[in-house]
C-alpha positions as CSV (number, residue, x, y, z in Angstrom):
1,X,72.1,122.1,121.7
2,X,73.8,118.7,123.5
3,X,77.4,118.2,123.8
4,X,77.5,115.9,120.7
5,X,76.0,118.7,118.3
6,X,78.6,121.4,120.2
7,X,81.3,118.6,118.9
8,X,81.0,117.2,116.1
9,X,78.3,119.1,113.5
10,X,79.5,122.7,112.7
11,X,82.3,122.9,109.9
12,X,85.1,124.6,112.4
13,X,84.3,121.7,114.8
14,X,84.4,118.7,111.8
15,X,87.7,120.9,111.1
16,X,89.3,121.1,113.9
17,X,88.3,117.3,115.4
18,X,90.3,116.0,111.5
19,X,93.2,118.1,112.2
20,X,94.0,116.3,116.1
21,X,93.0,113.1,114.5
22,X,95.7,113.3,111.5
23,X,98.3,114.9,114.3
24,X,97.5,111.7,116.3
25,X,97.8,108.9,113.7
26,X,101.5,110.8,112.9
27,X,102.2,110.2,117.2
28,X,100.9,106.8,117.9
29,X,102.5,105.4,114.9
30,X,105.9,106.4,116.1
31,X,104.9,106.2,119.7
32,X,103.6,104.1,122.1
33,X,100.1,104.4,123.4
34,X,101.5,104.4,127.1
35,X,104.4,106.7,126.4
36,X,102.2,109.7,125.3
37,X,100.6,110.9,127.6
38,X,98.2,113.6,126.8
39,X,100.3,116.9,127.7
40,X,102.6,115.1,125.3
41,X,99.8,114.9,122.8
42,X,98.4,118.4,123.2
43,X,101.5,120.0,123.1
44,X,102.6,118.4,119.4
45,X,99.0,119.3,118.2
46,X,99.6,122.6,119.4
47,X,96.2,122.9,121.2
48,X,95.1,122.6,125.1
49,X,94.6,119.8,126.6
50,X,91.3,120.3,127.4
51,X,90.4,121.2,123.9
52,X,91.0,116.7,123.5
53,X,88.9,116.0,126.2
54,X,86.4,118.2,125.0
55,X,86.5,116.3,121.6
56,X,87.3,112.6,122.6
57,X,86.2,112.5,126.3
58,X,89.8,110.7,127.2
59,X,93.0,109.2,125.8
60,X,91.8,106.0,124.9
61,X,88.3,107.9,123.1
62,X,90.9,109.8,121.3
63,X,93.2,106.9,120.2
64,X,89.9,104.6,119.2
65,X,88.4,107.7,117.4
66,X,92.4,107.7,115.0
67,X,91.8,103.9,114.4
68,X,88.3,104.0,112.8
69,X,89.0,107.0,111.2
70,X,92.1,105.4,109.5
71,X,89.9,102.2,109.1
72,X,86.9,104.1,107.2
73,X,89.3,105.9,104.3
74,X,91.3,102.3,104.1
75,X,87.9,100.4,103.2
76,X,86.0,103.4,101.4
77,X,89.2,103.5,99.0
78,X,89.8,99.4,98.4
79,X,86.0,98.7,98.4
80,X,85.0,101.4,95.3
81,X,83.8,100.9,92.1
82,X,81.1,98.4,92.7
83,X,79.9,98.4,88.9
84,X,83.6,97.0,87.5
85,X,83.6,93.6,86.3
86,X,84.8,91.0,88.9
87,X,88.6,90.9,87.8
88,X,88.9,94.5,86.9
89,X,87.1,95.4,90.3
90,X,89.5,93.1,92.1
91,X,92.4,94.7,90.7
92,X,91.1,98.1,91.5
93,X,90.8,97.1,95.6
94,X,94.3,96.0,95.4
95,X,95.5,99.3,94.0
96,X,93.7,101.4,95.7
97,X,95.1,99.5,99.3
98,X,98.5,100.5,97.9
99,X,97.7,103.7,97.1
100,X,96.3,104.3,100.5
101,X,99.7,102.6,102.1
102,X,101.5,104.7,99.8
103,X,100.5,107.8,100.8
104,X,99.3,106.9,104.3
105,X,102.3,105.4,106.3
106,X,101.5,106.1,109.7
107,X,97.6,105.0,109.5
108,X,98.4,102.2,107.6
109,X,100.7,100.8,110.1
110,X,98.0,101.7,112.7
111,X,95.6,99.8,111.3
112,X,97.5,96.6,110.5
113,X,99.8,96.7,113.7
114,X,96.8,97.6,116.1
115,X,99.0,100.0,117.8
116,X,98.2,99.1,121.3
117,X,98.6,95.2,120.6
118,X,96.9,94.1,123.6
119,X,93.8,96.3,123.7
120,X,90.8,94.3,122.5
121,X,88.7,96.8,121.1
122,X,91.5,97.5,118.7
123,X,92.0,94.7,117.9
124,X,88.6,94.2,117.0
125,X,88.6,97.4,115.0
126,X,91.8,95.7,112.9
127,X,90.0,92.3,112.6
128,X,86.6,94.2,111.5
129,X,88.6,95.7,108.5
130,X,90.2,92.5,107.7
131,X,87.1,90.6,107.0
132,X,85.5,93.8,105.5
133,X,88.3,93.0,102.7
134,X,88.4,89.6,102.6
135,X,84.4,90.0,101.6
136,X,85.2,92.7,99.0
137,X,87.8,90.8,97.3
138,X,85.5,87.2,97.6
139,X,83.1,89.4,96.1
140,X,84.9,90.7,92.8
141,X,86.2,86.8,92.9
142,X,82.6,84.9,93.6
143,X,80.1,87.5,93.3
144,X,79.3,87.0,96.5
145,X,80.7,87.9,100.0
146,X,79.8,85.2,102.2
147,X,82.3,82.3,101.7
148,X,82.9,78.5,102.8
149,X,85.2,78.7,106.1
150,X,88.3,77.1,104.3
151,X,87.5,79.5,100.6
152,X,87.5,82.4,103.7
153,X,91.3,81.1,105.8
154,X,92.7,80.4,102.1
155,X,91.4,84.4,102.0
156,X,92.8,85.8,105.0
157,X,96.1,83.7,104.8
158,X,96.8,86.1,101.4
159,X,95.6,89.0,102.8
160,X,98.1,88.4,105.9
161,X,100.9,88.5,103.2
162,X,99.6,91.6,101.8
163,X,99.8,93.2,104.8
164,X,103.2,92.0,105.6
165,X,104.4,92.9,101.8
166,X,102.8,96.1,102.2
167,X,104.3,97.4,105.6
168,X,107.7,96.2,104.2
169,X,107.6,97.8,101.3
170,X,106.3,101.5,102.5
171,X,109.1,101.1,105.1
172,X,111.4,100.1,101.7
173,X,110.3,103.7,100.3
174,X,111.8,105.9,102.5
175,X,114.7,103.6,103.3
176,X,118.2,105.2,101.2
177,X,119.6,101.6,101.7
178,X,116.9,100.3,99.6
179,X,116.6,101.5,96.3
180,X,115.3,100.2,93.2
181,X,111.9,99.3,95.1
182,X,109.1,98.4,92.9
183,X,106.3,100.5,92.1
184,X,102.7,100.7,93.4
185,X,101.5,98.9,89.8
186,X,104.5,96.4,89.7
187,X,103.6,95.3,93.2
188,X,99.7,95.2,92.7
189,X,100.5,92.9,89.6
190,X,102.8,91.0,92.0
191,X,100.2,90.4,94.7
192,X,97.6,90.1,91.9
193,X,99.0,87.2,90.2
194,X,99.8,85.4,94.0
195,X,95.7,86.1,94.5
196,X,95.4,84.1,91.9
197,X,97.2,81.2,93.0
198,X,95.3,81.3,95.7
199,X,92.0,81.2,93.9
200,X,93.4,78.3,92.1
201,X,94.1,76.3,95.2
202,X,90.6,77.2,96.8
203,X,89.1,75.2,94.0
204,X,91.0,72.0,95.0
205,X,89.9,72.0,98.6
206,X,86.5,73.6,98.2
207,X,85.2,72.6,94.6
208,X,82.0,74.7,95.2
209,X,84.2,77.8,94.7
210,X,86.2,77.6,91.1
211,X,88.5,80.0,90.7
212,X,87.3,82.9,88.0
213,X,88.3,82.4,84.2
214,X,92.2,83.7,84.1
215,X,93.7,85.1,80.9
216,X,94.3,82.6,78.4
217,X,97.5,81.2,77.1
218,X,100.6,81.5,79.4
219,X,100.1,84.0,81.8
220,X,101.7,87.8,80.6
221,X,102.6,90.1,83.6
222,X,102.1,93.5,81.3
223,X,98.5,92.3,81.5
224,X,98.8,92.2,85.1
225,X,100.7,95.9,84.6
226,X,98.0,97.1,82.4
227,X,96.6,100.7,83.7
228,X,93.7,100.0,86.7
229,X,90.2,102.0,86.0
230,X,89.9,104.4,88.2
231,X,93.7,104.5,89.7
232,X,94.2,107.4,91.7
């Protein structure tokens, strides 16, 4: 049996390698990646030092290993539900980002922040997830994922607000000078209705592209605040 199989195939192995990578995405979000050093890190998980090494080969294997996890359960959860008609489907990635935000604070802000800021390969990691959702929600938009480069900036420039909605308002939730925040539906309607503006505008600079049929008559929020399928 190689070192890989020793690592990463038995259940007590899958096990234990989930448990250091939760303990890390709790550390690195409240810590910098060059303050912790890995007596730091072993010591909070409650494990050996060599016990990391043994599962991540160093620091920054260990780190990467907490961003692409994080990244996988972010995109599994907002790309779901393939067979839900465009609209309905795109509604359904939006809540199920939030949901994941909701109940994920510390990998969310991992993924969106990059953690190390300088490091490249993070980076890349955060970028590859970005355009992974940009695609999914071009797809539930256009029915396909492959878009125009202005359709695709016009894209990323909303998801930029998501993100920056979204990081402000899981910090909002467990602020007690900051009550009376919204909930995850009220702000999925909220960033729902500004996707839509966005659509809208798309069609003015790249005609190819129309924006999908909207409600008709004068927009309604409780349709936007109308139960998701599938919301956890």
């Amino acid at each position: 049996m190689n070192n890989g199989q020793q690592r990463g195939t038995t259940g007590r192995s899958q096990a234990r390698r989930a448990e250091l990578i939760a303990t890390g995405r709790k550390l690195f979000a409240d810590t910098s990646y060059d303050a912790l050093s890995m007596d730091d890190i072993a010591k909070h998980a409650g494990v050996a030092k060599g016990l990391i090494y043994y599962y991540f080969d160093s620091k920054r294997g260990y780190y990467l290993a907490i961003v692409e996890d994080s990244v996988a359960e972010l995109v599994s959860r907002a790309g779901g539900d393939t067979g839900l008609p465009g609209a309905e489907r795109v509604r359904r990635t939006i809540d199920a980002y939030l949901h994941y935000a909701e109940h994920h604070h510390a990998a969310y802000r991992t993924i969106v922040t990059g953690g190390v800021g300088s490091d490249a390969e993070v980076l890349a990691i955060r970028d590859a997830v970005r355009e992974e959702l940009v695609a999914t929600i071009a797809e539930g938009a256009y029915g396909r994922r492959s878009l125009p480069p202005m359709a695709r900036l016009a894209l990323v420039g909303w998801l930029s607000g998501v993100e920056g909605t979204t990081l402000d308002w899981i910090g909002a939730l467990s602020a007690p000078d900051r009550p009376d925040q919204p909930d995850r539906t009220e702000l999925g309607a909220l960033l729902v209705r500004q996707l839509r503006a966005t659509l809208e505008v798309i069609e003015e600079f790249v005609p190819e592209c129309p924006a999908p049929p909207g409600p008709e008559g004068p927009l309604d929020p409780l349709g936007d605040l109308a139960p998701v399928t599938g919301s956890p």
